[in-house]
PDB file of N, CA, C, O and CB in Angstrom:
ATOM      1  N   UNK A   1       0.855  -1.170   0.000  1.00  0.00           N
ATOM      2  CA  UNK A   1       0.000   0.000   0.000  1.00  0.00           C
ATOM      3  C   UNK A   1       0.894   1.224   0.000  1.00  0.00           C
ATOM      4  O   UNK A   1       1.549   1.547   0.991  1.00  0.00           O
ATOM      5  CB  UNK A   1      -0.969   0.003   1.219  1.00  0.00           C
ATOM      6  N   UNK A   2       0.900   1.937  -1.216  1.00  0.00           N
ATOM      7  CA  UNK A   2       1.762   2.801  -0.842  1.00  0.00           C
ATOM      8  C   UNK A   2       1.444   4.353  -0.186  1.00  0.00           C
ATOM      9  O   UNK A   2       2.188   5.289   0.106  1.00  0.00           O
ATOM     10  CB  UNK A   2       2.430   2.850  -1.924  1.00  0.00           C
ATOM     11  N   UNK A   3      -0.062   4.149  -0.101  1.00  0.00           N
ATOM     12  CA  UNK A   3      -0.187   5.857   0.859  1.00  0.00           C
ATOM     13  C   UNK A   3      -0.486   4.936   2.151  1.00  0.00           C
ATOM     14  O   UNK A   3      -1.610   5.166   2.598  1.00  0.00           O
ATOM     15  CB  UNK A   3      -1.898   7.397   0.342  1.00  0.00           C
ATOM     16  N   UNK A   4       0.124   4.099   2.761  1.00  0.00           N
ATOM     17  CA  UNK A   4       0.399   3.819   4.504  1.00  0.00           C
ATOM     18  C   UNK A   4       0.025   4.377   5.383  1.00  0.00           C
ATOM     19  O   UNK A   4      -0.870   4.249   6.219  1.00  0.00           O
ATOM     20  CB  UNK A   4       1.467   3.879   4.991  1.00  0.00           C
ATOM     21  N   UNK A   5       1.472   5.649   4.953  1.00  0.00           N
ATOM     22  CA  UNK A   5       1.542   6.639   5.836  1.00  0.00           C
ATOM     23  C   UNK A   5       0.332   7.828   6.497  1.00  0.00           C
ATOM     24  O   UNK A   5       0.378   8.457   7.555  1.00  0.00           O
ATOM     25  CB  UNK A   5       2.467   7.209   5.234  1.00  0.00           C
ATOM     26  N   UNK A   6      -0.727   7.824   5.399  1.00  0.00           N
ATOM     27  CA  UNK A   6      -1.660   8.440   5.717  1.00  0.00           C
ATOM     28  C   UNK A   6      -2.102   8.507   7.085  1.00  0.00           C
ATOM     29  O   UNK A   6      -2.410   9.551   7.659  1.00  0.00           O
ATOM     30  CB  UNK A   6      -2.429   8.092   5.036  1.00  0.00           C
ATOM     31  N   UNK A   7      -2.125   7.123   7.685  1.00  0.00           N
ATOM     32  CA  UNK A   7      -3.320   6.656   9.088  1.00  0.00           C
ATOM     33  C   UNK A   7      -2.246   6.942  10.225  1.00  0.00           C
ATOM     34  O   UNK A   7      -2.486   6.703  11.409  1.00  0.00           O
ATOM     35  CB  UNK A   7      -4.036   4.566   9.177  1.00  0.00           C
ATOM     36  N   UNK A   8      -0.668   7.637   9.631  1.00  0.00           N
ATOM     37  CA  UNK A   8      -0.173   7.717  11.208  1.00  0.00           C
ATOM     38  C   UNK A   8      -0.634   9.603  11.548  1.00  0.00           C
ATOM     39  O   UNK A   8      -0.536  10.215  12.611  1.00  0.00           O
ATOM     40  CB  UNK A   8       2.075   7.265  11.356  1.00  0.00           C
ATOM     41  N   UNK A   9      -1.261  10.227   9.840  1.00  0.00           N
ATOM     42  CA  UNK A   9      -1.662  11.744  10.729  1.00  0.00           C
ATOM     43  C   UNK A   9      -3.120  11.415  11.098  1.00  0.00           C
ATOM     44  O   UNK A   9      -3.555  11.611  12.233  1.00  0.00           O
ATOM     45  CB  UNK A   9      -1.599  13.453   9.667  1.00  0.00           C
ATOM     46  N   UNK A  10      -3.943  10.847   9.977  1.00  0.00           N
ATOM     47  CA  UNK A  10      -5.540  10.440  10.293  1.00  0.00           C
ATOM     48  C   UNK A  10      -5.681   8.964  10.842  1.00  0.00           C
ATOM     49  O   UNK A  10      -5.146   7.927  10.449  1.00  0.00           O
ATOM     50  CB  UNK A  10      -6.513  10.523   8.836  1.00  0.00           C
ATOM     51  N   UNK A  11      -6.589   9.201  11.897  1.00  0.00           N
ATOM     52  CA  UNK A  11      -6.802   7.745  12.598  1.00  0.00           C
ATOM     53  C   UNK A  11      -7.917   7.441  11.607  1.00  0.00           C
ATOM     54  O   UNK A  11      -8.591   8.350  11.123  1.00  0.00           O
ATOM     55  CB  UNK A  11      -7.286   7.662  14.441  1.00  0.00           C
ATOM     56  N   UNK A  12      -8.147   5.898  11.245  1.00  0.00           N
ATOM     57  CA  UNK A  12      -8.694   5.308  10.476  1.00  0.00           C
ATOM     58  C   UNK A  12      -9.913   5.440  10.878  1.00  0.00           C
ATOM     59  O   UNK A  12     -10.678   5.382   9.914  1.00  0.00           O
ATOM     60  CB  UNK A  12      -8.267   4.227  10.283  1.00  0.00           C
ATOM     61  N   UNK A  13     -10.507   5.611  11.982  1.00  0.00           N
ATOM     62  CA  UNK A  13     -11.738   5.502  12.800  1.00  0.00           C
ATOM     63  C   UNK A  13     -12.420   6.933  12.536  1.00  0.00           C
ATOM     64  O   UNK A  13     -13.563   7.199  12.907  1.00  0.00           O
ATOM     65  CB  UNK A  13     -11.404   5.180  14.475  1.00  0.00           C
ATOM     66  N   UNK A  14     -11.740   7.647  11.984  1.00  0.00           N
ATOM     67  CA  UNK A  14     -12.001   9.484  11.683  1.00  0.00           C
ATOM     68  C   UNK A  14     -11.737   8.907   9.910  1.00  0.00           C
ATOM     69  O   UNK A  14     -12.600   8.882   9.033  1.00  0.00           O
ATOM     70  CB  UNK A  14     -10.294  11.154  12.665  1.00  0.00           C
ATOM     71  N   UNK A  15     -10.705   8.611   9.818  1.00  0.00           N
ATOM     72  CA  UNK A  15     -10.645   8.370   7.889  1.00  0.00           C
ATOM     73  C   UNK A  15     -11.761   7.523   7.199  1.00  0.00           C
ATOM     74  O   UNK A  15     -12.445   7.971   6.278  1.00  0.00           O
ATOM     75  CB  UNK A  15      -9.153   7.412   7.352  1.00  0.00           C
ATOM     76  N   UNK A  16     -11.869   6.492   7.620  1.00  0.00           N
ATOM     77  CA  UNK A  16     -12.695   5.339   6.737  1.00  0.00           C
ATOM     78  C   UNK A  16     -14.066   5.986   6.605  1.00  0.00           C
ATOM     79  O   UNK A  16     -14.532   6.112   5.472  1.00  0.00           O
ATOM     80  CB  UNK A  16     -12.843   3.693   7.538  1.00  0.00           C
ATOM     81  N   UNK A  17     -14.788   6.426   7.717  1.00  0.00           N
ATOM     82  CA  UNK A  17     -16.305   7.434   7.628  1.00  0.00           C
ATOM     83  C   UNK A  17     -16.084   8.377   7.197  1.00  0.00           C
ATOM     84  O   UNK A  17     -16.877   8.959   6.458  1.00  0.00           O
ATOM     85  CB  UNK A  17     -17.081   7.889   8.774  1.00  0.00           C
ATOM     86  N   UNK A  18     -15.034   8.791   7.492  1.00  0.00           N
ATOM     87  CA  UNK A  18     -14.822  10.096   5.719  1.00  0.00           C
ATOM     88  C   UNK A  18     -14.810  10.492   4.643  1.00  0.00           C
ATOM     89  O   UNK A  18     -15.212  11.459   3.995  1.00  0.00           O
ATOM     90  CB  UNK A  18     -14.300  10.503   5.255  1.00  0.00           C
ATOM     91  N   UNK A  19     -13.920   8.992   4.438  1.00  0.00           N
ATOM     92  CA  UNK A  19     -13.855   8.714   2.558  1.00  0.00           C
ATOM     93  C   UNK A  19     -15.315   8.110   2.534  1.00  0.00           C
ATOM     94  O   UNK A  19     -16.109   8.743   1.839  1.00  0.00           O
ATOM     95  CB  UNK A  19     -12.371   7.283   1.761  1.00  0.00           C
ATOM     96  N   UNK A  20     -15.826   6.928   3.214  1.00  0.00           N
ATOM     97  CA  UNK A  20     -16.845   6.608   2.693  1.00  0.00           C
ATOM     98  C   UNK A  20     -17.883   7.578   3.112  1.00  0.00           C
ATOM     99  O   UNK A  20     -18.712   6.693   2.900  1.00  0.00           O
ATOM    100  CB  UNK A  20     -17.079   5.339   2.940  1.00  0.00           C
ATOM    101  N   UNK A  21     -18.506   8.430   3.452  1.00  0.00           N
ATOM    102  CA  UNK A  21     -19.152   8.943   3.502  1.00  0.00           C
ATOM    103  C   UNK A  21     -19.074   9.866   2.102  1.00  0.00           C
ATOM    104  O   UNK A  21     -20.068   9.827   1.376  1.00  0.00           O
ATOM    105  CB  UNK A  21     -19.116   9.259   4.659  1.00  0.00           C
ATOM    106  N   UNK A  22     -17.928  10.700   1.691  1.00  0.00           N
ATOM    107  CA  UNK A  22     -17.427  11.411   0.546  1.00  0.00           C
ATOM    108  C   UNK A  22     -17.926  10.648  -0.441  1.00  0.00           C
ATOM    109  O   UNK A  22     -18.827  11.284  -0.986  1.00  0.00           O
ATOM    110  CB  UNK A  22     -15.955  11.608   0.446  1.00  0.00           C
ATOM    111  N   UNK A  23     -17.726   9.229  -1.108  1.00  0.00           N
ATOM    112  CA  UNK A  23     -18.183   8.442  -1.502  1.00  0.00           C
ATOM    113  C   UNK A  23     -19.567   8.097  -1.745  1.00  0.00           C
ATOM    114  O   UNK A  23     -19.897   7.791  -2.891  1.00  0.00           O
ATOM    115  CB  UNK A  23     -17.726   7.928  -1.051  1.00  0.00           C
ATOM    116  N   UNK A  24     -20.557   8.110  -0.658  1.00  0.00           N
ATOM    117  CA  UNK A  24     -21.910   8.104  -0.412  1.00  0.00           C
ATOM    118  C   UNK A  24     -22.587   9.370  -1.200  1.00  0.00           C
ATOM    119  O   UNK A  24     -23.571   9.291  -1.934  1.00  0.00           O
ATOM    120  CB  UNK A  24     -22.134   8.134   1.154  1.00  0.00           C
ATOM    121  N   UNK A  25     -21.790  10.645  -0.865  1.00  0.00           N
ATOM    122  CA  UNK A  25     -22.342  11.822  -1.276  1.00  0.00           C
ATOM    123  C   UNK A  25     -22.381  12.225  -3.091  1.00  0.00           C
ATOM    124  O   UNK A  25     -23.196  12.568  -3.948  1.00  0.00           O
ATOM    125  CB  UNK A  25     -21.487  12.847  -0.424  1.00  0.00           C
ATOM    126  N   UNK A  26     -21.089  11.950  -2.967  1.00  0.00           N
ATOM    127  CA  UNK A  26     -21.057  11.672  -4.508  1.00  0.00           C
ATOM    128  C   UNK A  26     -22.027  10.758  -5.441  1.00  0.00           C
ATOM    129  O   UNK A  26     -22.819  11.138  -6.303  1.00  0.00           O
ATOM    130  CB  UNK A  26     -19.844  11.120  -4.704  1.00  0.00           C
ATOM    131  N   UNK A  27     -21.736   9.481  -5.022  1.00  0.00           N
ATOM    132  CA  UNK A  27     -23.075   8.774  -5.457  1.00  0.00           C
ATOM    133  C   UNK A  27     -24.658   9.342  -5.766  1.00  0.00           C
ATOM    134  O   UNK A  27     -25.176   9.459  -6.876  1.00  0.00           O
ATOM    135  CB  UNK A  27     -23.250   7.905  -4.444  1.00  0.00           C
ATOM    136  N   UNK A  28     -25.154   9.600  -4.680  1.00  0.00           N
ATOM    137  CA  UNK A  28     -26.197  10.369  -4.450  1.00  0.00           C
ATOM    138  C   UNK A  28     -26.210  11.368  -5.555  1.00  0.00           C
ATOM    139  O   UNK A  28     -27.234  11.469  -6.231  1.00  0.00           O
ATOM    140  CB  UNK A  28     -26.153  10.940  -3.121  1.00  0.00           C
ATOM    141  N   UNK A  29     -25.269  12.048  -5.783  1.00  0.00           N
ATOM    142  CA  UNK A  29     -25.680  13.463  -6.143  1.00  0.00           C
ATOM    143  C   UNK A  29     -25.172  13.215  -8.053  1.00  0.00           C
ATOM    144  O   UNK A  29     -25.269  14.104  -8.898  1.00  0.00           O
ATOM    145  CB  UNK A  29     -24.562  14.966  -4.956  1.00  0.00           C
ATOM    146  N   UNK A  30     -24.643  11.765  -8.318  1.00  0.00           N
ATOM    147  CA  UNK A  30     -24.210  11.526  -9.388  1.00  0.00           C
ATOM    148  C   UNK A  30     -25.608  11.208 -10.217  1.00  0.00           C
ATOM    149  O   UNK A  30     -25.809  11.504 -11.395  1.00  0.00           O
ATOM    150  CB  UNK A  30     -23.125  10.482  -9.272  1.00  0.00           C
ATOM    151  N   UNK A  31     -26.576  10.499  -9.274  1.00  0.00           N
ATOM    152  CA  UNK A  31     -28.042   9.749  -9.681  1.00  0.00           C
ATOM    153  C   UNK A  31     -28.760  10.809  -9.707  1.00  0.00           C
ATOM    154  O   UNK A  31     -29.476  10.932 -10.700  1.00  0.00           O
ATOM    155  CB  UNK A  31     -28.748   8.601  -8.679  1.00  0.00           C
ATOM    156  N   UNK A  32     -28.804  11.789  -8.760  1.00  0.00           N
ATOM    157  CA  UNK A  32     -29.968  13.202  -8.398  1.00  0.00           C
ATOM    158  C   UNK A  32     -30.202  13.813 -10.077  1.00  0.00           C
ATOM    159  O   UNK A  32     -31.118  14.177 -10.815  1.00  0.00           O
ATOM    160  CB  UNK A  32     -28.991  14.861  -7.065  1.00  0.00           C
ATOM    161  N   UNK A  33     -28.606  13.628 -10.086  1.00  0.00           N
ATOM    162  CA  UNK A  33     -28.517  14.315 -11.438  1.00  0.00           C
ATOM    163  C   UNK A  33     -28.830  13.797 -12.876  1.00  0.00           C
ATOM    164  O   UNK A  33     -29.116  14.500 -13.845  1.00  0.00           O
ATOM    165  CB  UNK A  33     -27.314  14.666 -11.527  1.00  0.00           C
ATOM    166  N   UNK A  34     -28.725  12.473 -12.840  1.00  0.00           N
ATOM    167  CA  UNK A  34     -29.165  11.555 -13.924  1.00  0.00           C
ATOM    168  C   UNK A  34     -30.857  11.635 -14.009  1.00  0.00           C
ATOM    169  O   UNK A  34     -31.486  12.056 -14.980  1.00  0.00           O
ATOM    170  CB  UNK A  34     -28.596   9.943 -13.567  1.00  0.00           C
ATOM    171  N   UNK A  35     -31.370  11.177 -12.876  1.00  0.00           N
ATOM    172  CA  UNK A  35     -32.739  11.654 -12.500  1.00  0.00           C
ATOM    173  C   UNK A  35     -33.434  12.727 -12.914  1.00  0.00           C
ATOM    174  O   UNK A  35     -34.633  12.448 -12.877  1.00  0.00           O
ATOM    175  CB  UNK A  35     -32.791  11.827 -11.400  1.00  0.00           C
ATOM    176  N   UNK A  36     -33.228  13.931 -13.328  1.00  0.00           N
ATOM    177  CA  UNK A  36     -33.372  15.423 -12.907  1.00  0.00           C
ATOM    178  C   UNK A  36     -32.953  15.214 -14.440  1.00  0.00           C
ATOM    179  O   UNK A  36     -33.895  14.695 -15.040  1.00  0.00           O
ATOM    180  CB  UNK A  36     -32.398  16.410 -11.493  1.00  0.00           C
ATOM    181  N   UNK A  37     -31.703  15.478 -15.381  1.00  0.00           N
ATOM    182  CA  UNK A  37     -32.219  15.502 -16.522  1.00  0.00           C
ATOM    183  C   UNK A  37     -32.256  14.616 -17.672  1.00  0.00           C
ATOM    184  O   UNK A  37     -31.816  14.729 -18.816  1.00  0.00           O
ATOM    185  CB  UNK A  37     -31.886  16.316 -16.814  1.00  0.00           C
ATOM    186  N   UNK A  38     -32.676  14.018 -17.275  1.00  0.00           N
ATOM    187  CA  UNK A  38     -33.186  13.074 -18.275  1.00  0.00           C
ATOM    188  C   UNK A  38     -34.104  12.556 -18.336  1.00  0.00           C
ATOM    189  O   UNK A  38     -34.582  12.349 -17.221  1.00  0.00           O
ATOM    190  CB  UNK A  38     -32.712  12.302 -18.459  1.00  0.00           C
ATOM    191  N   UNK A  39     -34.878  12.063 -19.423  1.00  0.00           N
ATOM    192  CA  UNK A  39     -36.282  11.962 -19.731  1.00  0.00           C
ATOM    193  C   UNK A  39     -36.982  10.439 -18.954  1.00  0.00           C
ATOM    194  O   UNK A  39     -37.922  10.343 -18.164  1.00  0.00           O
ATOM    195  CB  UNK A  39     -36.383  11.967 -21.531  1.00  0.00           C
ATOM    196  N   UNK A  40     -35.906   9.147 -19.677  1.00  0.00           N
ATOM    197  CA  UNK A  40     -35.934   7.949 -19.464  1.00  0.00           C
ATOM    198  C   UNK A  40     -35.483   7.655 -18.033  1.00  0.00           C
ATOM    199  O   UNK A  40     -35.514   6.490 -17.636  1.00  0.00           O
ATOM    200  CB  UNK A  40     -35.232   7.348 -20.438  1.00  0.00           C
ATOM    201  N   UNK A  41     -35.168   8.399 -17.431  1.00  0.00           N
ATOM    202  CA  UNK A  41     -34.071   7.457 -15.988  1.00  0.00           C
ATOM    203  C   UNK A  41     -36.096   7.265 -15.150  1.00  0.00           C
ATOM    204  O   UNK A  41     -36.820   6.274 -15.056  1.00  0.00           O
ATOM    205  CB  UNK A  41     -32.055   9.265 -14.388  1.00  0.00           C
ATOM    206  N   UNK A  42     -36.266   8.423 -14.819  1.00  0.00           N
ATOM    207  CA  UNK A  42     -37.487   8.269 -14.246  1.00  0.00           C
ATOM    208  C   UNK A  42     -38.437   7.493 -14.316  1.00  0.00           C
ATOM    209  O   UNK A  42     -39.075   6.782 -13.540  1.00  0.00           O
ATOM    210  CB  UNK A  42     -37.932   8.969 -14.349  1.00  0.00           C
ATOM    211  N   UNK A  43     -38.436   7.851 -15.857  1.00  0.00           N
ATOM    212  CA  UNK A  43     -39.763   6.746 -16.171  1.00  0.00           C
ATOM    213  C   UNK A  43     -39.272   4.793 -16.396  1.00  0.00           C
ATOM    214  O   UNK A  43     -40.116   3.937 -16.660  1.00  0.00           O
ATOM    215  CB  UNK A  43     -40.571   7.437 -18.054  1.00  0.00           C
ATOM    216  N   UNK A  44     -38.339   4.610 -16.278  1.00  0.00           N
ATOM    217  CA  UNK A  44     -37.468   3.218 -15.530  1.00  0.00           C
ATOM    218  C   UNK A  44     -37.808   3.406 -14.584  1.00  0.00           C
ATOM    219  O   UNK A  44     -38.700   2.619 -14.269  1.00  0.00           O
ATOM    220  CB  UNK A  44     -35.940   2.955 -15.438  1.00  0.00           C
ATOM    221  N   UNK A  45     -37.522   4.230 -13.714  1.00  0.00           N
ATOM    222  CA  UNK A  45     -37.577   3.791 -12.171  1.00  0.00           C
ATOM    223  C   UNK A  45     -39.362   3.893 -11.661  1.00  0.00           C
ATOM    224  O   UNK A  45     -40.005   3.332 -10.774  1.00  0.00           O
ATOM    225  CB  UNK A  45     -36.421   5.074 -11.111  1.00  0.00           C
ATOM    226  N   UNK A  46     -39.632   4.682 -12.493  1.00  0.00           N
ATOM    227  CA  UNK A  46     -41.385   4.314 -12.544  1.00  0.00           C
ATOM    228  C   UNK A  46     -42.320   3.043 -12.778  1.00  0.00           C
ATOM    229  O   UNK A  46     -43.217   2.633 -12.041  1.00  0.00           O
ATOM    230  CB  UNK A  46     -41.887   5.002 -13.544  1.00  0.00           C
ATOM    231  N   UNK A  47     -41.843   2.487 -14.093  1.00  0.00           N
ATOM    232  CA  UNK A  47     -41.772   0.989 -13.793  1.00  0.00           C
ATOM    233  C   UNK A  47     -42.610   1.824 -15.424  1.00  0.00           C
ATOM    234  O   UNK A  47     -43.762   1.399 -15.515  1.00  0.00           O
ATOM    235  CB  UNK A  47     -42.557  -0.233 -12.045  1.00  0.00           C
ATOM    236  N   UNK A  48     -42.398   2.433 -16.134  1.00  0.00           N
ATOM    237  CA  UNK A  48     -43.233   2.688 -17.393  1.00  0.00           C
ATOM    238  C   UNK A  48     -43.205   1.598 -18.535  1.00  0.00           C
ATOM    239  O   UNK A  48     -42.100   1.062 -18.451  1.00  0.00           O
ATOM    240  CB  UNK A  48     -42.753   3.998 -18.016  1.00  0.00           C
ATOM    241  N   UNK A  49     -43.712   1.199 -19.259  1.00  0.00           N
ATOM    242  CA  UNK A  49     -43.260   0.489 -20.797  1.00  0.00           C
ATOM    243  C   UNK A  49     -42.710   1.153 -21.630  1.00  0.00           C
ATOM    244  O   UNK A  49     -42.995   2.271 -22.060  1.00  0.00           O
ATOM    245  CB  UNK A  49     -44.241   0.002 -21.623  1.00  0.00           C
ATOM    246  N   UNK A  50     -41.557   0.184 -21.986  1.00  0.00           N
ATOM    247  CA  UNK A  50     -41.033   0.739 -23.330  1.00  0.00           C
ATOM    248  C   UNK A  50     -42.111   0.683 -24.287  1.00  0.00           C
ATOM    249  O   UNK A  50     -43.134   0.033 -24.504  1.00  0.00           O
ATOM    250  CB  UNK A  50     -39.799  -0.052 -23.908  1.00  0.00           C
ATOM    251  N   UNK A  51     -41.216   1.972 -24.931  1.00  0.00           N
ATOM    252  CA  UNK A  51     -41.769   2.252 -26.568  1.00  0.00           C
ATOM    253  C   UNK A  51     -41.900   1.355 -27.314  1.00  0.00           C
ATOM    254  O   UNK A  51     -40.797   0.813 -27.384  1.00  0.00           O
ATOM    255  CB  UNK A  51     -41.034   3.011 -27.405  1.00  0.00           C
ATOM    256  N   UNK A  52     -42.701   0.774 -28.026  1.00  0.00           N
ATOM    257  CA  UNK A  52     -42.564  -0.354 -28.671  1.00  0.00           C
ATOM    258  C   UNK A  52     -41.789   0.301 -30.057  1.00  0.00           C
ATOM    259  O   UNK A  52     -41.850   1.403 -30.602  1.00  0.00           O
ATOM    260  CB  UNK A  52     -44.062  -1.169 -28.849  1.00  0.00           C
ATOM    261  N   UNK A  53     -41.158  -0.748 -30.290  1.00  0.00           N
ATOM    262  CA  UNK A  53     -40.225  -0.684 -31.422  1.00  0.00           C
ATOM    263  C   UNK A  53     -40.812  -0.809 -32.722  1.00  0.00           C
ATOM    264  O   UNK A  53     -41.661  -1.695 -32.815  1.00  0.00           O
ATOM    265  CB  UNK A  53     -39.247  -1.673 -31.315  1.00  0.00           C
ATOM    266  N   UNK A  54     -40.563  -0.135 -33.752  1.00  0.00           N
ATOM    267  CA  UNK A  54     -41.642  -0.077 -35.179  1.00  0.00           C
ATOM    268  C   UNK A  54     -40.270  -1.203 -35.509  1.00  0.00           C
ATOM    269  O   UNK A  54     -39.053  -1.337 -35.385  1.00  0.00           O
ATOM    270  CB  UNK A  54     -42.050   1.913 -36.473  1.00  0.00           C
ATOM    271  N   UNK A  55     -41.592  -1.889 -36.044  1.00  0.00           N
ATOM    272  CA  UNK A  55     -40.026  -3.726 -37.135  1.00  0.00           C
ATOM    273  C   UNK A  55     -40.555  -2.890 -38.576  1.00  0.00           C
ATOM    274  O   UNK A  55     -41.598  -2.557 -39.139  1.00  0.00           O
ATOM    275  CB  UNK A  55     -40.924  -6.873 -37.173  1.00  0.00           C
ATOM    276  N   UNK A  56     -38.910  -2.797 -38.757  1.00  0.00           N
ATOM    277  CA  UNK A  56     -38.555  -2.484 -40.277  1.00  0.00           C
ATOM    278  C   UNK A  56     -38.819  -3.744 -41.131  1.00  0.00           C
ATOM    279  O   UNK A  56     -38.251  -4.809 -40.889  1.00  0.00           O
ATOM    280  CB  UNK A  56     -36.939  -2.034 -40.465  1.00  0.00           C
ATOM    281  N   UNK A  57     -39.644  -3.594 -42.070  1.00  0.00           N
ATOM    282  CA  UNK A  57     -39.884  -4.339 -42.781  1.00  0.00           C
ATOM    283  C   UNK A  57     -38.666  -4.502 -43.873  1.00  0.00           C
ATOM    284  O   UNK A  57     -38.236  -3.451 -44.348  1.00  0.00           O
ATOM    285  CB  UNK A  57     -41.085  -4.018 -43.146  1.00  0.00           C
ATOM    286  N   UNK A  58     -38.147  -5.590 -44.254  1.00  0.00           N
ATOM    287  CA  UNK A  58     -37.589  -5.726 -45.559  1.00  0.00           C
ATOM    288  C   UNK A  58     -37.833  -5.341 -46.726  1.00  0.00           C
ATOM    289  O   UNK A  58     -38.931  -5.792 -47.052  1.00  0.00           O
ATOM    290  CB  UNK A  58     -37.525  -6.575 -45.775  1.00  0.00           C
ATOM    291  N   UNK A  59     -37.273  -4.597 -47.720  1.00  0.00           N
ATOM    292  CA  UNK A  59     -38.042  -4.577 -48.910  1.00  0.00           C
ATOM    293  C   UNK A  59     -37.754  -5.694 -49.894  1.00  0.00           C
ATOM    294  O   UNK A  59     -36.729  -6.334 -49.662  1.00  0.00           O
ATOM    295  CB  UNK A  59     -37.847  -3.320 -49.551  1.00  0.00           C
ATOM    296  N   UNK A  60     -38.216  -5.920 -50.572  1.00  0.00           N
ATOM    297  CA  UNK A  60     -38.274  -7.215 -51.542  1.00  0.00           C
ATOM    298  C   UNK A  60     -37.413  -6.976 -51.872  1.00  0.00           C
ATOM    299  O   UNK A  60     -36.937  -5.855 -51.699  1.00  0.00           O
ATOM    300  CB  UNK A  60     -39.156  -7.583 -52.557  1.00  0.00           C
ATOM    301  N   UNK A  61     -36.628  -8.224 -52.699  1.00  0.00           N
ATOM    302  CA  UNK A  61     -35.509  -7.920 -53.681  1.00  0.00           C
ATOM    303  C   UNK A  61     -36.392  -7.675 -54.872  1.00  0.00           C
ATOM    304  O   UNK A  61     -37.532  -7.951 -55.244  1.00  0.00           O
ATOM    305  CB  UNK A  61     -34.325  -9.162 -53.911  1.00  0.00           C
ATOM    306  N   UNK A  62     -35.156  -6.923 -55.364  1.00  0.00           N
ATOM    307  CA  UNK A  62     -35.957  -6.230 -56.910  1.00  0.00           C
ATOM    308  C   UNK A  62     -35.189  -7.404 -58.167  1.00  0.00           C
ATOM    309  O   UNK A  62     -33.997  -7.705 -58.236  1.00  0.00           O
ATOM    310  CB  UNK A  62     -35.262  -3.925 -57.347  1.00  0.00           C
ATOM    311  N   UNK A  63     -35.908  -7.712 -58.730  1.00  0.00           N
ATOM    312  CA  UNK A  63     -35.509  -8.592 -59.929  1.00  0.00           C
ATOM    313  C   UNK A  63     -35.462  -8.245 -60.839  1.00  0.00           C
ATOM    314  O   UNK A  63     -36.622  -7.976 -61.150  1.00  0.00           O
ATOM    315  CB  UNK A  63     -36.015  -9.458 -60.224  1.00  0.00           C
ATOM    316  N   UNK A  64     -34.511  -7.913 -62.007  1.00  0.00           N
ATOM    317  CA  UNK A  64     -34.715  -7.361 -63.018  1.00  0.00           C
ATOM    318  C   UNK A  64     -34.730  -8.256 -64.520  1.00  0.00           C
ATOM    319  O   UNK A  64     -34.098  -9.310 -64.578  1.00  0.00           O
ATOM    320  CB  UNK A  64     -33.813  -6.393 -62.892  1.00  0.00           C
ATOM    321  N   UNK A  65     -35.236  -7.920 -65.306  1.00  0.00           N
ATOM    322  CA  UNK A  65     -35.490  -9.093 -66.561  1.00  0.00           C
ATOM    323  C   UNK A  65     -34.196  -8.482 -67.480  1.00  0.00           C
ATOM    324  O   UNK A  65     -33.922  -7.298 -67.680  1.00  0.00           O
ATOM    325  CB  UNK A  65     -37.410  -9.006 -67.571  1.00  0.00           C
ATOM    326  N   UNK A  66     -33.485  -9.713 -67.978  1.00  0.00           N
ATOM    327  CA  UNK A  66     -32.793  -9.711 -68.937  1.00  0.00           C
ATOM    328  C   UNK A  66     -33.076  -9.270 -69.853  1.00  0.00           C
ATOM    329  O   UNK A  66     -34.186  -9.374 -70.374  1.00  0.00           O
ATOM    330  CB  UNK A  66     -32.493 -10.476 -69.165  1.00  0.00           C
ATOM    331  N   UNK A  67     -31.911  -8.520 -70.376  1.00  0.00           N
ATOM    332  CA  UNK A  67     -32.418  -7.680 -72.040  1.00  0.00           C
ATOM    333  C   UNK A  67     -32.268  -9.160 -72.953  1.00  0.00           C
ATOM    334  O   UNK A  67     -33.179  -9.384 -73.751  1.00  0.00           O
ATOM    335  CB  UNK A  67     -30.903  -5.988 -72.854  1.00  0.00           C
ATOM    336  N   UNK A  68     -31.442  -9.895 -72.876  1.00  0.00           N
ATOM    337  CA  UNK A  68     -31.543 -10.846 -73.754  1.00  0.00           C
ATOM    338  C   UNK A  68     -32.537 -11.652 -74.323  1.00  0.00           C
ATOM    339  O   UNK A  68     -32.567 -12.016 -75.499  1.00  0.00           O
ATOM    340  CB  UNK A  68     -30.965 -11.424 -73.440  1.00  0.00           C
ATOM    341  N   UNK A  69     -33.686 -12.030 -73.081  1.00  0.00           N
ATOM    342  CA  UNK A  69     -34.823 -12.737 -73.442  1.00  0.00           C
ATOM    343  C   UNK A  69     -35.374 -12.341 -74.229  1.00  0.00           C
ATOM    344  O   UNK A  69     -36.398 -12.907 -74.612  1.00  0.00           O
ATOM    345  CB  UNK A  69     -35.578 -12.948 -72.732  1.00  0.00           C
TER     346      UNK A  69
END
């Protein structure tokens, strides 16, 4: 581990609820924001139906007649 040294200025018992808490907050405020603008996050977490998907139809192959015949 090479930042060690950290826990001999911060006691781990003051560090670990720090970072993870820092961690927690971030999270939170990473989703608030996904939430907030965007159209789809909500309506997922709403439980909405997808859009149904239009099926592209194939178009035929085109056949063309020989000039020779």
């Amino acid at each position: 581990m090479n930042q060690a040294r950290i826990w001999l200025v911060v006691q781990p018992t003051v560090g670990l609820p720090l970072f993870l808490g820092t961690v927690l907050v971030i999270s939170l405020l990473i989703h608030f924001s996904v939430l907030t603008h965007t159209t789809w996050f909500s309506a997922y977490w709403n439980g909405a139906a997808k859009a149904k998907a239009v099926a592209s139809v194939p178009a035929a192959p085109v056949t063309t007649a020989s000039a020779s015949q």
